[in-house]
N, C-alpha and C positions, 0 to 999 in steps of 0.2 A: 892199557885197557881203556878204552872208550867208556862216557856216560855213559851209551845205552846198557853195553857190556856189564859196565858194572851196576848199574840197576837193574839187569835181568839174574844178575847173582845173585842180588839182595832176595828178589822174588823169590830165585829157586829157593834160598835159605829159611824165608819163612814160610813157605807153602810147603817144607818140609816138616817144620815145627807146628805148624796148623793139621797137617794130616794125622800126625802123633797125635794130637790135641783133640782133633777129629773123633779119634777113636775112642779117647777117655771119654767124652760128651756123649756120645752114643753107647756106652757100656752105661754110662750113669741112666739115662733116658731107656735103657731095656731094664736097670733097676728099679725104675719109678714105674716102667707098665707092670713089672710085677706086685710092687705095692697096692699099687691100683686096681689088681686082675682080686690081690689076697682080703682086698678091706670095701670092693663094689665103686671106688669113685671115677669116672668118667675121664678120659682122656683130657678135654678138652678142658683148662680152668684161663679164663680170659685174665681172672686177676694176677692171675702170679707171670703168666707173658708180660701185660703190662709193667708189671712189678719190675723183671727183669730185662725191660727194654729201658725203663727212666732210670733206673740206677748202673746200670752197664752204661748207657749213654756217655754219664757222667764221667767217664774214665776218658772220653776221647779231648784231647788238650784242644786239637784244631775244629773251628766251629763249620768250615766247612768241608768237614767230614760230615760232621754230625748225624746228618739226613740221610747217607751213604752209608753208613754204619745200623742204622736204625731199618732200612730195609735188606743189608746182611744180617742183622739178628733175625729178624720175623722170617727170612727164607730158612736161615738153621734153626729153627725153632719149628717151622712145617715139617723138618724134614725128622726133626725128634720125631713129631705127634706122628707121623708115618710109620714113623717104628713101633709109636709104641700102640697102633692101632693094628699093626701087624703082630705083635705079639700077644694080645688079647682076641687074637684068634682061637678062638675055639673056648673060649669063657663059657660057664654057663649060666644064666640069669635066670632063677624062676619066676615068674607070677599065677595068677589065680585067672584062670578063664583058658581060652582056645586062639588060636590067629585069629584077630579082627578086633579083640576085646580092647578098651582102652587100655588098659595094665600092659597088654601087648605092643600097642600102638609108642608107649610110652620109655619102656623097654627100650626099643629099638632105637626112639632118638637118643637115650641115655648113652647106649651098647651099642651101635652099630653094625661092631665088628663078633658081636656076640652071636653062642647061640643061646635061642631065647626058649626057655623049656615051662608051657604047658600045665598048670597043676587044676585038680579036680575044686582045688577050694583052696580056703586061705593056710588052716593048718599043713596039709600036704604040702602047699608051696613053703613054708615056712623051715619043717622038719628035713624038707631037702636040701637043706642048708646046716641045719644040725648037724646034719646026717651025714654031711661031704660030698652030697652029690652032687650040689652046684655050688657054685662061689660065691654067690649073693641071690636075696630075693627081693623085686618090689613088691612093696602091697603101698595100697592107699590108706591113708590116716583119716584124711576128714573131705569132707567137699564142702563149697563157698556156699552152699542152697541150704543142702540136708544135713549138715553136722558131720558130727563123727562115727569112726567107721567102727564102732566099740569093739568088733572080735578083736583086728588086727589091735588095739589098744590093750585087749588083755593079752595076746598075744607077746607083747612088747612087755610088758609087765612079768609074765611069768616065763618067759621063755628066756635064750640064754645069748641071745645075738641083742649087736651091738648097729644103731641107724647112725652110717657116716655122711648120711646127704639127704636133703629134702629138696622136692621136682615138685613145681605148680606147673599143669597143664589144662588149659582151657577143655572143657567139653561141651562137646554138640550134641546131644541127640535129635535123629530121625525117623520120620514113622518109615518102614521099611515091608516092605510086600512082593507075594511073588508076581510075575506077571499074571495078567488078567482081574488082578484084584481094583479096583477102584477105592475113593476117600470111602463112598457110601458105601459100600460090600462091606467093610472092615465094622467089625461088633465088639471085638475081645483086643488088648493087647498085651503082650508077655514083653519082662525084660527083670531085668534087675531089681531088688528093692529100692535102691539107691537112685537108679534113672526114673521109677516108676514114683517117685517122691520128687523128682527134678521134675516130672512133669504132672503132676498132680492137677494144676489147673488145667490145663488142655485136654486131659484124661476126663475130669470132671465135666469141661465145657460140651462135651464132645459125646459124653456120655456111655462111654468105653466101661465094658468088663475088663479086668487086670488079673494076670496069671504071673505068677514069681518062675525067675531064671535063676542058674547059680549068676550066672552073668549075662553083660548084653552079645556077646558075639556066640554065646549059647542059644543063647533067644532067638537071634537071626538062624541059627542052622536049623534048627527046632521049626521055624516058618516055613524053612525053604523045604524042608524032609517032609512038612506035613501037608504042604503045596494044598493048602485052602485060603481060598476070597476072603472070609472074613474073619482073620488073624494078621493079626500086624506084628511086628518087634519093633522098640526102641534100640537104636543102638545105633552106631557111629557110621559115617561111609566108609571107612574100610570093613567094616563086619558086610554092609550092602554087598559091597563089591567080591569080596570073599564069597558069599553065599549066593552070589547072583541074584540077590534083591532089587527090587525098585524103589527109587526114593518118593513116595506120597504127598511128605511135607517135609522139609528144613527145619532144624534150629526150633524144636516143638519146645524145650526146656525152659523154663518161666524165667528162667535169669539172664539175660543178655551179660553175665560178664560171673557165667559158670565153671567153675572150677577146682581140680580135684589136687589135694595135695599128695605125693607120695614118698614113701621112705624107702630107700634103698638099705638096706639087712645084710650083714655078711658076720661072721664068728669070731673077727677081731674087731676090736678100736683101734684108730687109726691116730700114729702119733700126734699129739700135743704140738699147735701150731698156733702164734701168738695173733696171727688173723682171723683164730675161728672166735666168733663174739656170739654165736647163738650158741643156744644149748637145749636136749630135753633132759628131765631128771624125772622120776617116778619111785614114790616114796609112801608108807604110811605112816599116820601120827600115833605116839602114845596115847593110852586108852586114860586119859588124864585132862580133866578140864584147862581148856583157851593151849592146845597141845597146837590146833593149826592155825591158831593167830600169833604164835610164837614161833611157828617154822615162815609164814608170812613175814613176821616179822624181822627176820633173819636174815632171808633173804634181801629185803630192801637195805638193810642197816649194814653189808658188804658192797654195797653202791650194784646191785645186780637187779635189772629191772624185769618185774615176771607179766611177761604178755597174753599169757593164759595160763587157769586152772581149773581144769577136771576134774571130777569123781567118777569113780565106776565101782562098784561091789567086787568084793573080794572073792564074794561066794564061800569064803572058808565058815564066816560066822554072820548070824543075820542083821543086816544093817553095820556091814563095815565095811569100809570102803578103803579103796587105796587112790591117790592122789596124782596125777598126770599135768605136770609144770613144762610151759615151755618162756625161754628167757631171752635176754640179751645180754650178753658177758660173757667172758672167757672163764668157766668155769673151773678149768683144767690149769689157773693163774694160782700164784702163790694164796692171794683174796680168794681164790677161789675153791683151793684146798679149805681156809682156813671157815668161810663159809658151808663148807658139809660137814666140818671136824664140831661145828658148833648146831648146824642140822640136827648130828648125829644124838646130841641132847634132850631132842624131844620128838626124834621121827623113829622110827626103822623101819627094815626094808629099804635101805637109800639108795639107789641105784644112778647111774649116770646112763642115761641110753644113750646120747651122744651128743659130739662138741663139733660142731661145722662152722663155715665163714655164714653162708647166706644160703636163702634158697635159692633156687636155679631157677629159672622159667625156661621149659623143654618145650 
């Protein structure tokens, strides 16, 4: 047998053992889109490739493979996310608003492969998730200008779904008109509450009447159906472009570096992973004096750092509130069990709404 001979042996030998191998890696990566499709997280996670690029590396003895080997993993590793972008075919994602709405726009970078289902408002999109009729739902939590989104907050409080990923995405809003309308024709403008507080000064400057939307790519259809000069919408260029609007003005929003946080919703928690270090929790205190400078207190004294905390009325009783904590830590850590077991002493209602690595920027 000749060298070549017998290193084309060797080849067939393990390119047999790699297609076996093949297959087990793509049975695991159709198990993880289903994880994914059951608990709303996104195909794409850059840290855990990473992850598994620097510590597989390490297995190679010859250095110059290394480099060789590091662009075979990242080609088998497209070819997972392939799969498993094909198997989250046909997912259904809810949010709140129409095609063009931000929630939508947002959706879609999350989901790509998703379909993205429509809801009249926040509850409906929420309950369809309850309810089994989609797999997950986004809503928005707070934005970088106007605060927090308090339904979806009570929402998250009294409802029964579990947030496995938080999405910051930059918003633009723009005045949006149908043709023929000019800046000066425009008197009134309609959008969101939320957009219509992002642009508060301009509305103000401008001296603009303001009519409330469920949302802004409602707002834009709402213009275009009503096809008068002088009504404007707020709302994004895809709502424009969906409704065959006109852009007026760009980037009307008083914040140059606006933006809306969102939570992805789905009816399970997604297992315990020793890289998720944020958390939210929502909880209330005993009705007993310094009850929430003792759950404060608690939580610092498990070395867990809390980066906000809210109130919002319970509504059950007047003037009682329940508590909205978001952190840094692994909650779901032995410290971390042992820190709610000691919560549990002067809070209730404790709830874990969820354990993620980091938010995402979509």
């Amino acid at each position: 047998m000749t060298e070549l001979e017998k290193a084309r042996q060797i080849i067939d030998g393990v390119d047999k053992k790699m297609a076996s191998l093949f297959e087990e890696r793509m049975d695991a990566a159709r198990m993880v889109a289903h994880y994914k499709k059951e608990h709303g997280i996104k195909v794409d996670d850059t840290a855990r490739e990473e992850q598994i690029i620097n510590r597989n590396t390490e297995f190679i003895k010859n250095e110059d493979y290394k480099s060789y080997y590091v662009n075979f993993l990242r080609s088998t590793i497209d070819i997972s996310k392939s799969l498993q972008h094909r198997e989250l075919d046909g997912m259904r994602v809810a949010y709140s608003g129409v095609e063009g709405a931000f929630a939508n726009i947002v959706a879609e970078r999350i989901f790509p492969d998703a379909n993205c289902i429509g809801c009249p408002d926040f509850d409906t999109a929420y309950n369809s998730v309850v309810n089994g009729e989609c797999d997950c739902v986004l809503l928005p939590i707070e934005n970088s200008f106007n605060g927090d989104v308090g339904k979806v907050m009570d929402l998250a409080f009294f409802g029964s779904l579990f947030a496995n990923g938080i999405y910051e995405a930059d918003i633009v809003q723009n005045l949006l008109a149908v043709e023929g309308a000019t800046f000066d024709s425009i008197k009134e403008v309609i959008s969101h509450p939320q957009a219509l507080g992002q642009c508060a000064s301009y509305i103000e400057k401008h001296g603009f009447k303001t009519i409330e939307a469920v949302n802004t790519a409602v707002a834009a259809k709402q213009v275009a159906e009503w096809k008068r000069c002088d009504i404007a919408a707020i709302g994004s260029d895809e709502a424009g472009e969906k409704f065959g609007l006109k852009k007026l003005e760009a980037h009307i929003n008083e914040s140059n570096t606006n933006s809306t946080r969102f939570a992805v919703f789905s009816r399970s928690q997604k297992a315990h992973s020793p890289v998720d270090n944020h958390f939210i929790m929502l909880f209330t205190v005993n009705n007993a004096a310094g009850s929430l400078g003792k759950a404060i207190s608690v939580i610092g004294e498990h070395g867990f750092n809390l980066k906000a905390l809210k109130s919002r009325p319970t509504k059950a009783l007047v003037w009682d509130y329940y508590f909205y904590a978001e952190g840094e830590g692994d909650i779901l850590s032995v410290e971390g069990k042992a820190m709610m077991e000691d919560l549990s002493k002067c809070c209730s209602n404790l709830k874990i709404l969820g354990s993620f690595e980091k938010e995402i920027k979509v």
